[in-house]
C-alpha positions as CSV (number, residue, x, y, z in Angstrom):
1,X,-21.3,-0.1,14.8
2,X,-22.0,-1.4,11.4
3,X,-20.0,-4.8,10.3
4,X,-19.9,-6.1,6.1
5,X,-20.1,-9.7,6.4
6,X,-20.9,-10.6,2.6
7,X,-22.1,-9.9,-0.6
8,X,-24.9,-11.1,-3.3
9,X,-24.6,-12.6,-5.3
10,X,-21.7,-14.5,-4.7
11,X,-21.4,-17.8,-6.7
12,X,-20.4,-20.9,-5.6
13,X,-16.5,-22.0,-6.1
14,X,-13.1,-21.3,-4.5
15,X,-11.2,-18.1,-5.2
16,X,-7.8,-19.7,-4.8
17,X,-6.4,-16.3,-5.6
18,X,-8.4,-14.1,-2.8
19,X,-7.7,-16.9,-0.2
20,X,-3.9,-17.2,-1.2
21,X,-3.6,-13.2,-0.5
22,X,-5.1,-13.3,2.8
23,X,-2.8,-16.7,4.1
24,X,-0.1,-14.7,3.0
25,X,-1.2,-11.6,4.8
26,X,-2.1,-13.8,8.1
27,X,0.9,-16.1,7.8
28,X,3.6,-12.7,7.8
29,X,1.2,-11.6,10.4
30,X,1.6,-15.0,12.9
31,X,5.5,-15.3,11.3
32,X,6.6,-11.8,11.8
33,X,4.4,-9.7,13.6
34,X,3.4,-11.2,16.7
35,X,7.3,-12.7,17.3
36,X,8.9,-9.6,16.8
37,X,6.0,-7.5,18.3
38,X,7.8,-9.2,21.4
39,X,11.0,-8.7,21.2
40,X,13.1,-5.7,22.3
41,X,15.8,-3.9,19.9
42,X,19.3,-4.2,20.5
43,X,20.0,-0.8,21.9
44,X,23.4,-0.7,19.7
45,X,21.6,-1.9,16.8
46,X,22.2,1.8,14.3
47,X,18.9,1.1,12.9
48,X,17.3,1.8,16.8
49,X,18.7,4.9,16.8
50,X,17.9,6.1,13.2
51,X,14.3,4.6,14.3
52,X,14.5,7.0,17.3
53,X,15.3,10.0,16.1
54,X,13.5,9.4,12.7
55,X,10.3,9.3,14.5
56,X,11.4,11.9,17.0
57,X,11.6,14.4,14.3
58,X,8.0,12.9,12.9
59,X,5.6,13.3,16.3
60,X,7.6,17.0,16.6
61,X,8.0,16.7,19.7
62,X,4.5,15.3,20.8
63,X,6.5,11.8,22.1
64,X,9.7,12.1,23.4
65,X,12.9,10.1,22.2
66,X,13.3,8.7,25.1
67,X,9.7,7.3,25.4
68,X,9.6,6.1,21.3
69,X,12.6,4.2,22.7
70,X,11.0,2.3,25.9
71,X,8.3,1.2,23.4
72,X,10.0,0.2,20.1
73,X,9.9,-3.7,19.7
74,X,11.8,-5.1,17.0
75,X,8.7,-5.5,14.8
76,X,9.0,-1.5,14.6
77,X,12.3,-1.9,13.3
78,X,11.1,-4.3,10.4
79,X,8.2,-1.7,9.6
80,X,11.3,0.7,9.8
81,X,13.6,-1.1,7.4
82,X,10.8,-3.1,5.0
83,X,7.7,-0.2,4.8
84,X,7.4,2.1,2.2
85,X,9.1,5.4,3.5
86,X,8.2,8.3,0.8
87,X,11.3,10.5,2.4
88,X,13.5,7.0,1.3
89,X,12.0,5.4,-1.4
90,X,13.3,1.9,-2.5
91,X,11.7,-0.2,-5.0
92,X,11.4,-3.7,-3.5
93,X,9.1,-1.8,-0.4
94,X,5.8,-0.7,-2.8
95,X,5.6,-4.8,-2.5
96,X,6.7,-5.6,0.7
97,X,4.9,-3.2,2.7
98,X,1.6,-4.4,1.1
99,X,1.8,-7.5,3.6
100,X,2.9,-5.6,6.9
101,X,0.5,-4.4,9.0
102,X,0.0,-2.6,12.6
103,X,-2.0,-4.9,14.5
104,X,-4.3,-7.5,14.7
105,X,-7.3,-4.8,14.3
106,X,-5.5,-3.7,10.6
107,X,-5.0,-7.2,9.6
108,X,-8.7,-8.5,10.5
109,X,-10.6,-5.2,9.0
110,X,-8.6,-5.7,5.5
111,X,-8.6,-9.5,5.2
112,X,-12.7,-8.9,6.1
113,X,-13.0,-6.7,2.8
114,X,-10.6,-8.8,1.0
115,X,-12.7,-12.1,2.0
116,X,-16.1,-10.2,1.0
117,X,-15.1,-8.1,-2.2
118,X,-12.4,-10.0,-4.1
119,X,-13.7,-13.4,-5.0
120,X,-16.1,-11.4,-7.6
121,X,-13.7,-9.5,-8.9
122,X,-11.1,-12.6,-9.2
123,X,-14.1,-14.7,-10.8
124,X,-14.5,-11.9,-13.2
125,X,-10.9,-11.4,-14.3
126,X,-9.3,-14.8,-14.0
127,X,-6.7,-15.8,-11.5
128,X,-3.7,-14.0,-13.0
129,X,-5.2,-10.9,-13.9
130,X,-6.5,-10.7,-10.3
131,X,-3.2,-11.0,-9.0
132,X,-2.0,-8.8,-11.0
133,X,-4.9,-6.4,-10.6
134,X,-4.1,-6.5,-6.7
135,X,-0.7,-6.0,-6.9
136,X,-0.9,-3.1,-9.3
137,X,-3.1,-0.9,-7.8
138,X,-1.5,-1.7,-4.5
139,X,1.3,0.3,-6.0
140,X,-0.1,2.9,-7.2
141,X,-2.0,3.5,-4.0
142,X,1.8,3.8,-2.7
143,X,2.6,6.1,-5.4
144,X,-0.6,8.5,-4.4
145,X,0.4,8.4,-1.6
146,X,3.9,9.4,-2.1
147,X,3.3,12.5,-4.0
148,X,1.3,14.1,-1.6
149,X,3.8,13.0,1.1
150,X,7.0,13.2,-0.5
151,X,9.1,14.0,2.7
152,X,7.7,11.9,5.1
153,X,9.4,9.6,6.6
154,X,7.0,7.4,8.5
155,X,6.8,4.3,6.7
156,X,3.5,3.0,5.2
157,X,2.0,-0.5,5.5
158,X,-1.0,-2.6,5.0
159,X,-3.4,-4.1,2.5
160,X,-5.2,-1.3,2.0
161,X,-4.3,0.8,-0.8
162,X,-4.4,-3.3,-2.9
163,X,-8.1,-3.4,-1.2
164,X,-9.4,-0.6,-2.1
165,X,-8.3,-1.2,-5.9
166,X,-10.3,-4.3,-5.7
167,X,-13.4,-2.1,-4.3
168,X,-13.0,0.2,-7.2
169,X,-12.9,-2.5,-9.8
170,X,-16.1,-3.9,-7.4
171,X,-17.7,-0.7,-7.2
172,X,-17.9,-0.3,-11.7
173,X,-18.1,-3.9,-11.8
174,X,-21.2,-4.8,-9.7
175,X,-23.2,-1.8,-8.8
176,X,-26.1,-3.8,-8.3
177,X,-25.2,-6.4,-6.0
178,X,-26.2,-6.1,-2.7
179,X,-23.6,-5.6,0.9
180,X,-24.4,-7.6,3.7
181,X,-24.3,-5.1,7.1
182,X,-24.4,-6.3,10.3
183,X,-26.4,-3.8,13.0
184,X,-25.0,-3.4,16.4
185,X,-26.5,-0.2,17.4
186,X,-30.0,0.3,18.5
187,X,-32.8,-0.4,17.9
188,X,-31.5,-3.0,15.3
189,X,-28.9,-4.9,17.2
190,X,-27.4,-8.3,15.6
191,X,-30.1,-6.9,12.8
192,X,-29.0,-8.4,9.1
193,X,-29.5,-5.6,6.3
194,X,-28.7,-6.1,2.6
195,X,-27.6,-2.2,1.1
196,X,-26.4,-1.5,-2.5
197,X,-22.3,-2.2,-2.8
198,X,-22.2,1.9,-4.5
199,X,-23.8,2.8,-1.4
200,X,-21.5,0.6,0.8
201,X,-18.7,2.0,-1.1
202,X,-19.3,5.5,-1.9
203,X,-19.6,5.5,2.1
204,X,-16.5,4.3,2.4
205,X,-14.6,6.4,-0.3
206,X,-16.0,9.9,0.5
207,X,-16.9,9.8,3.8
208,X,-14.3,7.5,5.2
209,X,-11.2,8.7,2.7
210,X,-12.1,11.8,0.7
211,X,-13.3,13.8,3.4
212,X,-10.5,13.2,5.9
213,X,-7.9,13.0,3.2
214,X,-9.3,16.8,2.2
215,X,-8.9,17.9,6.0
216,X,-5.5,16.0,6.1
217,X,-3.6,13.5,4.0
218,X,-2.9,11.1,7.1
219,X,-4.9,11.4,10.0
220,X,-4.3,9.5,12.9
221,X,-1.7,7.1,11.4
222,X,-4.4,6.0,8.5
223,X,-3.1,7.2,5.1
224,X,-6.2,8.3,3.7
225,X,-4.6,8.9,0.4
226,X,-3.7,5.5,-0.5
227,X,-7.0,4.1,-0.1
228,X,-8.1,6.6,-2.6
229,X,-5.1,6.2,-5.3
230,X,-6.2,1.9,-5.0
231,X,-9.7,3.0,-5.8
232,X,-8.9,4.9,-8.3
233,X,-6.5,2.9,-10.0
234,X,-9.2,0.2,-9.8
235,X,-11.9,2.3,-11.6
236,X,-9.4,2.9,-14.3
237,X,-8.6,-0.3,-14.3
238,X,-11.9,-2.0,-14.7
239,X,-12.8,0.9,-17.3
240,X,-10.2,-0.1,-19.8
241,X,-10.9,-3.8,-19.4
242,X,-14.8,-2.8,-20.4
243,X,-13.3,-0.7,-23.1
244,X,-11.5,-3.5,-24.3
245,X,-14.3,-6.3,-23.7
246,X,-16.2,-3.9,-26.5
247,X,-13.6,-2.8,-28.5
248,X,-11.6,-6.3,-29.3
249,X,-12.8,-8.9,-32.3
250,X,-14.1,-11.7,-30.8
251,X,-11.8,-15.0,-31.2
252,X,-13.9,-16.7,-33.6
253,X,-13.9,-13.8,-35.8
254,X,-10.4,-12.5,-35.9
255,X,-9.8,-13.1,-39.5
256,X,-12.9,-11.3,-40.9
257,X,-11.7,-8.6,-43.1
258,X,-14.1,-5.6,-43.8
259,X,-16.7,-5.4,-46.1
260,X,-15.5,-4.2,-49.6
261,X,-18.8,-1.8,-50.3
262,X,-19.5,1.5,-49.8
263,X,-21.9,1.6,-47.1
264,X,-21.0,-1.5,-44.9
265,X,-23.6,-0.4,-42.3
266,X,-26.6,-1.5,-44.8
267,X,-24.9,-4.5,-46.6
268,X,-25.0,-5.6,-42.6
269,X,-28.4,-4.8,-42.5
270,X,-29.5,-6.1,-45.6
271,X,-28.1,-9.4,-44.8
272,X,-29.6,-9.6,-41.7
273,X,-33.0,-8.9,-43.0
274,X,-32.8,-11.4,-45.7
275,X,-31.8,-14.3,-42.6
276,X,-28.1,-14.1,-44.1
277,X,-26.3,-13.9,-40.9
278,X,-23.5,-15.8,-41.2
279,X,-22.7,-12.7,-44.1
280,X,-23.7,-10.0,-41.2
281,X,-21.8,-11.6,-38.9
282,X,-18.4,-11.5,-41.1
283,X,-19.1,-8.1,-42.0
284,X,-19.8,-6.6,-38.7
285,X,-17.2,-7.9,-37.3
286,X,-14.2,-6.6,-40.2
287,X,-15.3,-3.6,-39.4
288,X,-13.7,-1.7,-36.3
289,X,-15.5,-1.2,-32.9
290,X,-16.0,2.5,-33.6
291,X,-17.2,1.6,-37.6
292,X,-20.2,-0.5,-35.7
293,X,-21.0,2.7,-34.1
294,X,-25.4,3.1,-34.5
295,X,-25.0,0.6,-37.3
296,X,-27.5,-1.7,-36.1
297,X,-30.8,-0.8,-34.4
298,X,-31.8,-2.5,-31.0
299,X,-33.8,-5.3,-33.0
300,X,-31.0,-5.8,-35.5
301,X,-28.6,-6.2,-32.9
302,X,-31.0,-8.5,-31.0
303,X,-31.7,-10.8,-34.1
304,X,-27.8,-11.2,-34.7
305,X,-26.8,-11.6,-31.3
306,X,-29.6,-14.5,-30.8
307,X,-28.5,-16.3,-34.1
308,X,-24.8,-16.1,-33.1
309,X,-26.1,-17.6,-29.6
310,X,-27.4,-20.2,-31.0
311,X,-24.7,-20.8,-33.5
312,X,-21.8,-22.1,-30.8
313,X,-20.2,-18.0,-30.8
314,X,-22.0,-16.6,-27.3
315,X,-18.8,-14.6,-26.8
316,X,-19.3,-12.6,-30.2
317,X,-23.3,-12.6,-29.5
318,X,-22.2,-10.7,-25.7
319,X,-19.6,-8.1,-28.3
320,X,-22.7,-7.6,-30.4
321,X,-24.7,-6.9,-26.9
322,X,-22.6,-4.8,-25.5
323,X,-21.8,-2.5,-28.0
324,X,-25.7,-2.1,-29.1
325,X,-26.4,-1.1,-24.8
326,X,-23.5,1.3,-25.9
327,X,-25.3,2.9,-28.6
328,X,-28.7,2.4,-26.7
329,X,-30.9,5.8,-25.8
330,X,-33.7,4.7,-23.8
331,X,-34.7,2.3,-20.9
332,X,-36.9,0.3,-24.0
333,X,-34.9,-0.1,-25.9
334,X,-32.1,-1.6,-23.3
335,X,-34.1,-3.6,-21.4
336,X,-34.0,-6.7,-23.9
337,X,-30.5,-6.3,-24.7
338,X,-30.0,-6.5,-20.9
339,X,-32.1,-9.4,-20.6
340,X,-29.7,-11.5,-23.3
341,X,-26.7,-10.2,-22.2
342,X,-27.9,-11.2,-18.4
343,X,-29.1,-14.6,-20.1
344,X,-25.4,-15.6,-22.5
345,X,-23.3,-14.4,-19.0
346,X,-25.1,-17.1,-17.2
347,X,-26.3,-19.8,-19.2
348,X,-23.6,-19.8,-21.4
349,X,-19.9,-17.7,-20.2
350,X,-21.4,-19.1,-16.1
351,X,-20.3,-15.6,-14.9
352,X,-23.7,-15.3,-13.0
353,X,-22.3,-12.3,-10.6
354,X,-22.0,-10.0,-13.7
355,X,-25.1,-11.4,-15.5
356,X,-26.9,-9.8,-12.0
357,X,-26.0,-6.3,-13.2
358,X,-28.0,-6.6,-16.6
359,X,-31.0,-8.9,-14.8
360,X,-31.8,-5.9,-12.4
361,X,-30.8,-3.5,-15.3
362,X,-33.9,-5.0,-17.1
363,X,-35.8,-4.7,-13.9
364,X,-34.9,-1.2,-13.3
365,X,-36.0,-0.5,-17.0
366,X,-39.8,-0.7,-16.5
367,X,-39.7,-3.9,-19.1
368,X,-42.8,-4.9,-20.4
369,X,-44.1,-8.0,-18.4
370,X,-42.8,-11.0,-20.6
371,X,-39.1,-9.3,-20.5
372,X,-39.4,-8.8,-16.9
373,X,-40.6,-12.1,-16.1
374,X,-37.2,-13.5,-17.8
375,X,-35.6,-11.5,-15.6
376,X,-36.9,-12.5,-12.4
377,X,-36.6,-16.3,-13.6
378,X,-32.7,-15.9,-14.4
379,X,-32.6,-14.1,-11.1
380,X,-34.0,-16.7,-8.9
381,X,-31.5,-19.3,-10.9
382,X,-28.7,-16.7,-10.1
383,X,-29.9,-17.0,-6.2
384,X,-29.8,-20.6,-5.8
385,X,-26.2,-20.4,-7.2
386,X,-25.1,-18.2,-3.9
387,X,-23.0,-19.7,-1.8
388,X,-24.3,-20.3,1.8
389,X,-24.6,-16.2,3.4
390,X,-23.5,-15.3,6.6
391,X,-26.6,-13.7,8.8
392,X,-30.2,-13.5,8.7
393,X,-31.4,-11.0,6.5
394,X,-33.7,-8.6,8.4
395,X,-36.2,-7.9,5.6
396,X,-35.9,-10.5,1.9
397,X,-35.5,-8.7,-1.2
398,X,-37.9,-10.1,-3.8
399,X,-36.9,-9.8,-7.4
């Protein structure tokens, strides 16, 4: 058996967000579950019978009626009335079932991924967005789910198909960090192993999801097909917000209008060779994302980025960044882009878990040895911003 128990990097501060989600999650759990869980159904009540024969008609005759009835507990009725049920769809359930769960085993194995995963994803998009993010793909992990089981009538609950949006937006997000395992099978028992989150991840979205879901969309009550609508709808969703991070106008330079020659690309260049960067800067930015296509080479884009740094605007020098790695070719030629972008997202936006990605990215780069050296110095700042980890790493990774 294999066990997550955290992530790295994983800064220091409260995800008020992440932590709200799972006392909700615990406290319909300890409200709800566990009361009703024992208590028997009134054998009058009509929703006891509906219940009966519903799920009668599900099992096909694998569990009688008469033994689905000995065992239902009022908690099975709420799950009747409140999850999502494809063959009766009502609005208000995509939300509701989202905080129902099965059993104690349900509730502790999606609050664990929720606990590890979401705080980097909340830190990344802000507390609303998360929210938001969460609640979204939540539904549309539902919605998967109901299209490839239109006429069931079994109702669906849990956190999962909300989870597994906020691995996918984890999973394009932070690549690079690094998943936490605890061993429990020989010969490494109670071993600590750090493994890349898209290993961690891909594990769990083709081997634990895709693969089932391709043998059969639910297996064993587990509805493989949400988990893989969330994760989905969490790529796509952290693939338009990178879209957008690199297609918008920075704030500061929303009212530049666009250069009134006829080749804007070397009036930006000019200027920037001739130290006028204020005049670059207006320029390249009144022109549209798609207009600054392979308009500045990987030193041009450097030398405007750093002056814009250095100028109070590190959220236009990151735009500038990320649009030049965009147009980038080769590991060279990224490798100091990576190295500022890695450098503004910590020192100056304090988002250190996605200034990890572009630190390694230099890393991974072959660099030459002063870039490299950066690197590992903003890496091992970036490491004593971690919180406190869980476990004793078997084997230390050094940068």
């Amino acid at each position: 058996m294999v066990v997550p128990i955290g992530d790295t990097p994983n800064p220091r501060g409260v995800a008020f967000v992440n932590y709200l989600l799972i006392a909700a999650n615990v406290a319909v759990y300890l409200s709800i579950t566990v009361p009703l869980g024992e208590v028997r159904p009134h054998p009058r009540d009509p929703l006891f019978a509906e219940y009966v024969r519903t799920m009668a008609e599900a099992l096909r005759g694998q569990v009688s009626a008469a033994e689905i009835a000995r065992q239902a507990t009022a908690y099975d009725l709420f799950v009747f009335r409140w999850g999502f049920r494809p063959s009766h769809p009502v609005l208000v359930d995509l939300v509701a079932c989202m905080f129902l769960h099965g059993g104690f085993l349900h509730l502790a194995g999606n609050m664990l991924f929720l606990w590890i995963y979401g705080d980097n994803v909340e830190h990344g998009l802000g507390r609303l967005a998360y929210l938001l993010a969460y609640l979204g793909t939540g539904v549309a992990a539902t919605l998967f789910h109901w299209f490839w089981a239109p006429d069931s009538p079994v109702p669906l609950v849990g956190a999962s198909g909300a989870i597994s949006g906020v691995l996918g937006i984890y999973f394009l997000w932070f690549p690079r960090n690094r998943v936490r395992l605890l061993w429990l099978l020989p010969p490494f028992v109670m071993q600590v192993f750090e493994v890349p989150a898209r290993v961690v991840l891909g594990f769990y979205l083709v081997l634990e999801n895709l693969l089932p879901f391709l043998a059969l969309p639910v297996q064993g009550g587990i509805a493989h097909g949400a988990h893989i609508g969330g994760f989905v709808a969490g790529l796509a969703f952290a693939w338009m917000r990178d879209r957008r991070a690199v297609d918008q106008t920075p704030p500061d330079f929303r009212d530049a209008r666009a250069p009134l020659v006829t080749s804007p690309g070397a009036a930006i260049r000019s200027a920037i060779a001739a130290g006028r960067f204020a005049d670059a800067a207006e320029d390249y930015f009144g022109l549209p994302s798609s207009g600054t296509r392979g308009v500045l080479d990987g030193d041009e884009a450097l030398a405007l980025a750093r002056w814009l740094r250095s100028h109070g605007h590190p959220d236009a020098a990151l735009t500038v960044v990320r649009r030049a790695l965009r147009d980038a070719r080769t590991g060279a030629e990224s490798a100091p882009l990576d190295l500022l972008a890695g450098q503004i997202l910590l020192e100056d936006l304090g988002e250190p878990a996605q200034a990890f990605q572009h630190l390694r990215a230099v890393l991974d780069d072959a660099p030459d040895p002063e870039t490299a050296r950066a690197a590992r110095r903003a890496l091992g700042l970036i490491d004593g911003l971690d919180k406190r980890r869980v476990g004793r790493l078997h084997r230390e990774h050094p940068w």
